[in-house]
C-alpha positions in Angstrom: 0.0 0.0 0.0 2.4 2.9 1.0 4.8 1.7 -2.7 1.5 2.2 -4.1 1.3 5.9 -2.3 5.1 6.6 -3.4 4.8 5.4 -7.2 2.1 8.0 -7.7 4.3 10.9 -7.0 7.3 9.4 -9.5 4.7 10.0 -12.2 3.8 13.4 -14.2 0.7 13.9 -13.2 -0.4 17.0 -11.1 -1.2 14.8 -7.9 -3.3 12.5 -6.0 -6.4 14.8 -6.1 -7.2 14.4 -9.8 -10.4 12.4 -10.6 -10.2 8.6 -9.7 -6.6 9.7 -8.1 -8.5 11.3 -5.1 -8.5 8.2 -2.7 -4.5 7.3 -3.8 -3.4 8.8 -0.8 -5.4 6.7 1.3 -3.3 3.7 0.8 -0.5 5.8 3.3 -3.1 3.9 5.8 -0.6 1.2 5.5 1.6 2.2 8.0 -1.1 2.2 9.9 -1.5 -1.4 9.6 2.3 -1.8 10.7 1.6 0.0 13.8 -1.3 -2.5 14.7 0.5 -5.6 13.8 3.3 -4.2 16.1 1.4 -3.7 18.5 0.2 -7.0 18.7 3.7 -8.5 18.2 6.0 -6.5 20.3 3.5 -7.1 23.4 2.3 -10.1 23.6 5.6 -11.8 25.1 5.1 -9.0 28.2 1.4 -9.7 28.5 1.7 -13.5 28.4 4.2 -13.1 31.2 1.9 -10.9 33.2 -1.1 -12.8 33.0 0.4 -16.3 33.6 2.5 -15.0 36.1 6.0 -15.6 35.0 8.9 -13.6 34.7 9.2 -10.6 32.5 11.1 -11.2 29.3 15.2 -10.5 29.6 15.4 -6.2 28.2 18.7 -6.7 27.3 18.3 -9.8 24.9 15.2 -7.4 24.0 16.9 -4.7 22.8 19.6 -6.3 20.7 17.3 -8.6 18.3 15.3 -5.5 17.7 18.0 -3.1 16.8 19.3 -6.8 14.6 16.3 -6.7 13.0 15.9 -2.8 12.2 19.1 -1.3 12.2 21.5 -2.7 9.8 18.6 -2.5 6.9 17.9 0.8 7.6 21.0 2.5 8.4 22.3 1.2 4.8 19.0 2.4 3.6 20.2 6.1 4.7 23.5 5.9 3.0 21.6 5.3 -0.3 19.1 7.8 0.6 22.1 10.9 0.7 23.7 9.1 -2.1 21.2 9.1 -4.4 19.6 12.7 -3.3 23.2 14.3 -3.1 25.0 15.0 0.2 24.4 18.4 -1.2 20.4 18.2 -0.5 21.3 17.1 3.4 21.2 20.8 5.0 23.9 19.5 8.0 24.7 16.3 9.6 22.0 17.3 12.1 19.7 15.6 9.6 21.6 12.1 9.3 22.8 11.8 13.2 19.3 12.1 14.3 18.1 9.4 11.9 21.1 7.1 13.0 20.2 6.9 16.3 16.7 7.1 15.1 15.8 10.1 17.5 14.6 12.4 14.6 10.7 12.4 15.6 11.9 14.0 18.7 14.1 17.0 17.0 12.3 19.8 15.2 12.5 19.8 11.9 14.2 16.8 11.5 11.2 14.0 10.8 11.7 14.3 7.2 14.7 15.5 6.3 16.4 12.5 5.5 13.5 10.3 3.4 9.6 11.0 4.2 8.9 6.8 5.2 11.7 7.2 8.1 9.2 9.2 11.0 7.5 5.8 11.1 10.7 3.7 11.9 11.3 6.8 15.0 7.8 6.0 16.3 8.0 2.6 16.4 11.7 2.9 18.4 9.8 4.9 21.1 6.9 1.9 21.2 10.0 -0.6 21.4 11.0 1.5 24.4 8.0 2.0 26.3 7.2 -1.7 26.2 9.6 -2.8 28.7 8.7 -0.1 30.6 4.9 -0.3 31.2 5.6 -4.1 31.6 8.0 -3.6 34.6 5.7 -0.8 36.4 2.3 -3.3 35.9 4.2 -6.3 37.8 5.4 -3.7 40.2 2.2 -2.4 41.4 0.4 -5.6 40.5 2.4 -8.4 43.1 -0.2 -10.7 42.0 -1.5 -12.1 39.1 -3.7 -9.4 37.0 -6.1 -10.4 35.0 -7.2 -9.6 31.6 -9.9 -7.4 32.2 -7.9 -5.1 34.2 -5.1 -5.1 31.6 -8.3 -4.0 28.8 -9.2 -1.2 31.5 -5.7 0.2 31.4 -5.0 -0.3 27.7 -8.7 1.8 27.0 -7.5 4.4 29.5 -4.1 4.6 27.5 -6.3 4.7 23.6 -8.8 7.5 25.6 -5.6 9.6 26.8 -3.9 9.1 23.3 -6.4 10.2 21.2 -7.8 13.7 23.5 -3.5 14.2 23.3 -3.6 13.4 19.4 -6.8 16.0 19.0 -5.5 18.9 21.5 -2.2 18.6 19.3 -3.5 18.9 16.2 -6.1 22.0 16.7 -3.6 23.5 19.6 -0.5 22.7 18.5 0.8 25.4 16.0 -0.8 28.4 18.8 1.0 26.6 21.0 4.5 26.2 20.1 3.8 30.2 18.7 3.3 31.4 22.3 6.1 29.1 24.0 8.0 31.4 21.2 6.7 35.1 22.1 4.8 35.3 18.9 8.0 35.1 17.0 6.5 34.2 13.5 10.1 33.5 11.6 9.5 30.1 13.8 7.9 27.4 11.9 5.4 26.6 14.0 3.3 24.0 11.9 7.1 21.7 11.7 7.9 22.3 16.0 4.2 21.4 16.8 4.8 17.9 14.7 7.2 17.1 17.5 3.6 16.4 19.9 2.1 14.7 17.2 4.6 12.3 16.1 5.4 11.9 20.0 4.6 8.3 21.4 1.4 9.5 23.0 -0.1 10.6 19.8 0.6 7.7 17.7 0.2 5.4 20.6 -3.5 4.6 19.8 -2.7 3.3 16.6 -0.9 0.4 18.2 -4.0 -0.2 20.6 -6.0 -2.3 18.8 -3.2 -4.7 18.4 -2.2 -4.3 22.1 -6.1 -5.4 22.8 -5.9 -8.7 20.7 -2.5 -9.3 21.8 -4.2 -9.6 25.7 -7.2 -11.8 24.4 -4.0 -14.2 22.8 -2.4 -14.0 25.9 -5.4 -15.2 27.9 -4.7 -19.0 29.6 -8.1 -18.9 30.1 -8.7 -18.8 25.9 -8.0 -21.8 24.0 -8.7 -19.3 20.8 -9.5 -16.0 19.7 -13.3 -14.7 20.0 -13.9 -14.8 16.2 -16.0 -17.8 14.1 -15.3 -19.1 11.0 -19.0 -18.1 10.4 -18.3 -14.7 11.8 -15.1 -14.0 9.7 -16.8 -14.6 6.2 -19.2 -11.6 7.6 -16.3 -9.4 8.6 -14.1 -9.7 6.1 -16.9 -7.8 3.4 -17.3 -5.2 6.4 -13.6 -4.4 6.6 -13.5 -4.0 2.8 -16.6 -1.5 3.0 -15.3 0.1 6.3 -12.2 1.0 4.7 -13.6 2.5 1.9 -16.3 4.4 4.0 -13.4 6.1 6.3 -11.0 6.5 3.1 -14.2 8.5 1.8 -13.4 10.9 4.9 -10.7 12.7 2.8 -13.4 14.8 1.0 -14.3 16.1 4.2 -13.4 19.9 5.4 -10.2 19.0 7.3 -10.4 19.3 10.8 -8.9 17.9 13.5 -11.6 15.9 14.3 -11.7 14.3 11.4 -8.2 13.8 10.8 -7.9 11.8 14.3 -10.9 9.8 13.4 -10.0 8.8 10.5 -6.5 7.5 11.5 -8.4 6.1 14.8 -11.1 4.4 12.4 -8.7 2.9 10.2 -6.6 1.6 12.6 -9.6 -0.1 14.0 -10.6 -1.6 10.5 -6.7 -2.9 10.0 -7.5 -4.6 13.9 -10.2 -6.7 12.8 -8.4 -7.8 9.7 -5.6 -8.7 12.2 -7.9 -10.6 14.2 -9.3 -12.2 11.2 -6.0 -13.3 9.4 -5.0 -14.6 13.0 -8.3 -16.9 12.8 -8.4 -17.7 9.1 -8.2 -21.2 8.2 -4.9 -22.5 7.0 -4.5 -21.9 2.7 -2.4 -24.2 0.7 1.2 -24.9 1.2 2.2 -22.8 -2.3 0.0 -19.7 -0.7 1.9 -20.0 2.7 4.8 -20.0 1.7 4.8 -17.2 -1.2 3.2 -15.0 1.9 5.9 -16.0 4.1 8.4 -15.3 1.5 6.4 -11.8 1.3 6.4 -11.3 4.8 10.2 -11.8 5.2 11.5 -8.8 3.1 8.4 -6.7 3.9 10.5 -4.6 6.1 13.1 -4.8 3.0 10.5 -3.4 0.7 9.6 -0.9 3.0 12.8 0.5 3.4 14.2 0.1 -0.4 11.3 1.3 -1.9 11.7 4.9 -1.2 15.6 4.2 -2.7 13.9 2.8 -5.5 11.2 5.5 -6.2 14.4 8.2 -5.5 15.8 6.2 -8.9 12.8 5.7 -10.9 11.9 9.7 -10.5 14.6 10.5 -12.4 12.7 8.7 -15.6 10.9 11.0 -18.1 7.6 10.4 -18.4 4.7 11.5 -20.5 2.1 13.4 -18.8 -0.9 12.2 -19.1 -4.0 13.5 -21.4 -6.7 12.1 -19.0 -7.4 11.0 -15.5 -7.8 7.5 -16.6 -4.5 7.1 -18.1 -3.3 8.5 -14.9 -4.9 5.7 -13.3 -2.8 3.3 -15.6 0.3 5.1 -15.5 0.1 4.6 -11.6 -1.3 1.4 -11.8 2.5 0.4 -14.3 4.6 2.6 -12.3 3.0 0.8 -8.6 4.3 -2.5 -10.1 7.6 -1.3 -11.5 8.4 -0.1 -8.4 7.3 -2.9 -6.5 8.9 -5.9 -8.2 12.6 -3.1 -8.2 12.2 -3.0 -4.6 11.2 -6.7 -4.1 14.6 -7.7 -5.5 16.4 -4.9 -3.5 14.7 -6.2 -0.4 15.1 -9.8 -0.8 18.8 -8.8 -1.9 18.9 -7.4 1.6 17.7 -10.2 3.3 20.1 -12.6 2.3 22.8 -10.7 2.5 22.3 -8.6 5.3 19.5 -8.5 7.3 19.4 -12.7 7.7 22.9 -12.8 9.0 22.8 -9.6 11.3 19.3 -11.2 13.2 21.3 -14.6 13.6 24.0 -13.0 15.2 22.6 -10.6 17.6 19.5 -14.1 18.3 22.5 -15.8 19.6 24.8 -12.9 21.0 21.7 -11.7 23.2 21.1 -15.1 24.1 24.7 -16.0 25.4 26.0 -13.2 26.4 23.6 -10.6 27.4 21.4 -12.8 29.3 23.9 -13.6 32.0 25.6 -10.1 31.8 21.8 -9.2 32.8 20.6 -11.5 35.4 24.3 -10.4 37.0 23.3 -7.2 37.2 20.1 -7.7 39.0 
């Protein structure tokens, strides 16, 4: 979905707005669905410890598979990034430290300086972080065994504070960074005030409805998810028209209202299609395993194919004469860029990314682990 978003700007036409072209942007929802899946992922390890009662996964073992996993990939991804764009286009090294250590959500101005698909990578860091964090502070003021329904209490408290932090941000946000700054206007107050909103407790509702299946997977009590086969052929149509129905929010007057809605309603929609690929019945052997093949490089693709669409908007093309043939010159462009990033990303993984998660699996088994239980 978001290669789809990117190939649309490597072609001529005047932009996303024209004619069938007006709901294009609306596949940038994808990320959203990265958020929920992480969510879902990254938690449940700390939530089947808390509600079985067990020890809290190892932080240090933690922290070194996930920078193996997203670090190596995407600092190389950088390096292309300036290469391509031109040191030149970099305005100082502000721009590239930040995205190294993956801190440039937190800096102003710095979000997109380096390539516009990185502010996603800094949010998810900050999730990574917090984790550990609320999982330590629930066993500590829970002795005992919590349950699931007070883990749902907390998580809604956490989406309810999330999303009234999300709205003051985005109708308050710009007055506000203007008066912390004596009116000065030469201060761009639109780029500081992004700092709230790309913060953890903006975006952190977007990872909600991942966090809330992850505790119903969690449950000892639950031999399997709260979702029929019968009731999954019913869903699956309503997700499809649900999507649509909030991507139809765009023509709206924008507002903050209805730009935290929308990214709160589709982040729902992506939740029940998590719940309902999580409860699907199992497809054929040749289908699982070209989705697992997918799956593997999908960080890869996400990554390369802003590398990729760097490349491929150097190539002349011919505007086009009519909104449909915009359509199909995004349509050809979308799989171009796709299949060039899909080689690039599986490139990646077999070279790089598949060695660097073997070695930091076993490193943070054997040595960190002991290191850590020393310490402690």
């Amino acid at each position: 979905m978001v290669v789809a978003v990117h190939a649309a700007f490597v072609g001529r036409w005047s932009g996303p707005d024209d004619g069938l072209l007006r709901f294009q942007r609306e596949f940038s929802t994808g990320v959203l669905l990265f958020f929920v899946v992480s969510g879902f992922v990254i938690s449940l390890p700390w939530l089947r410890a808390l509600l079985e009662d067990r020890p809290l996964p190892a932080v240090a073992p933690y922290v070194v598979r996930r920078g193996g996993r997203l670090l190596p990939a995407y600092w190389l991804s950088i390096v292309g990034a300036v290469a391509l764009v031109g040191p030149a286009a970099v305005t100082d090294w502000k721009a590239i430290l930040t995205h190294v250590f993956m801190v440039h959500d937190l800096v102003p101005h710095e979000a997109y300086t380096v390539g516009s698909p990185y502010w996603t990578l800094g949010v998810e860091v900050q999730f990574y972080a917090v984790v550990p964090i609320l999982g330590g502070a629930i066993r500590r003021f829970h002795k005992s065994s919590i349950t699931p329904r007070t883990l749902l209490r907390w998580l809604l408290i956490g989406w309810a504070s999330s999303v009234a932090w999300t709205l003051v941000a985005t109708e308050l946000g710009p007055a506000l960074v203007l008066a912390l700054h004596g009116g000065n206007q030469a201060v761009n107050a639109e780029r500081v005030s992004d700092l709230l909103l790309l913060a953890l407790p903006s975006k952190f509702m977007l990872f909600c409805p991942g966090i809330a299946i992850a505790v119903l997977a969690a449950d000892p009590r639950r031999t399997s998810l709260p979702l029929s086969q019968l009731s999954g052929m019913i869903l699956a149509p309503l997700l499809i028209a649900g999507w649509i129905l909030v991507a139809m929010m765009s023509a709206l007057p924008p507002s903050a209202v209805h730009a935290v809605g929308h990214d709160l309603l589709m982040s729902l929609v992506f939740g029940g299609a998590l719940l309902l690929g999580l409860r699907a019945q199992r497809p054929g052997r040749r289908v699982i395993g070209l989705l697992a093949g997918i799956g593997t490089v999908s960080y890869g693709i996400y990554v390369w194919h802003w590398i990729a669409s760097i490349r491929l908007g150097g190539v002349g093309l011919i505007r086009p004469a009519s909104p449909l043939m915009a359509v199909l010159q995004w349509l050809v462009v979308t799989a171009i860029l796709l299949v060039v990033s899909l080689v690039l990303a599986a490139t990646s993984w077999v070279f790089l990314e598949r060695r660097c998660i073997a070695a930091t699996h076993g490193w943070g088994r054997a040595r960190y682990v002991v290191r850590w239980r020393r310490a402690v």
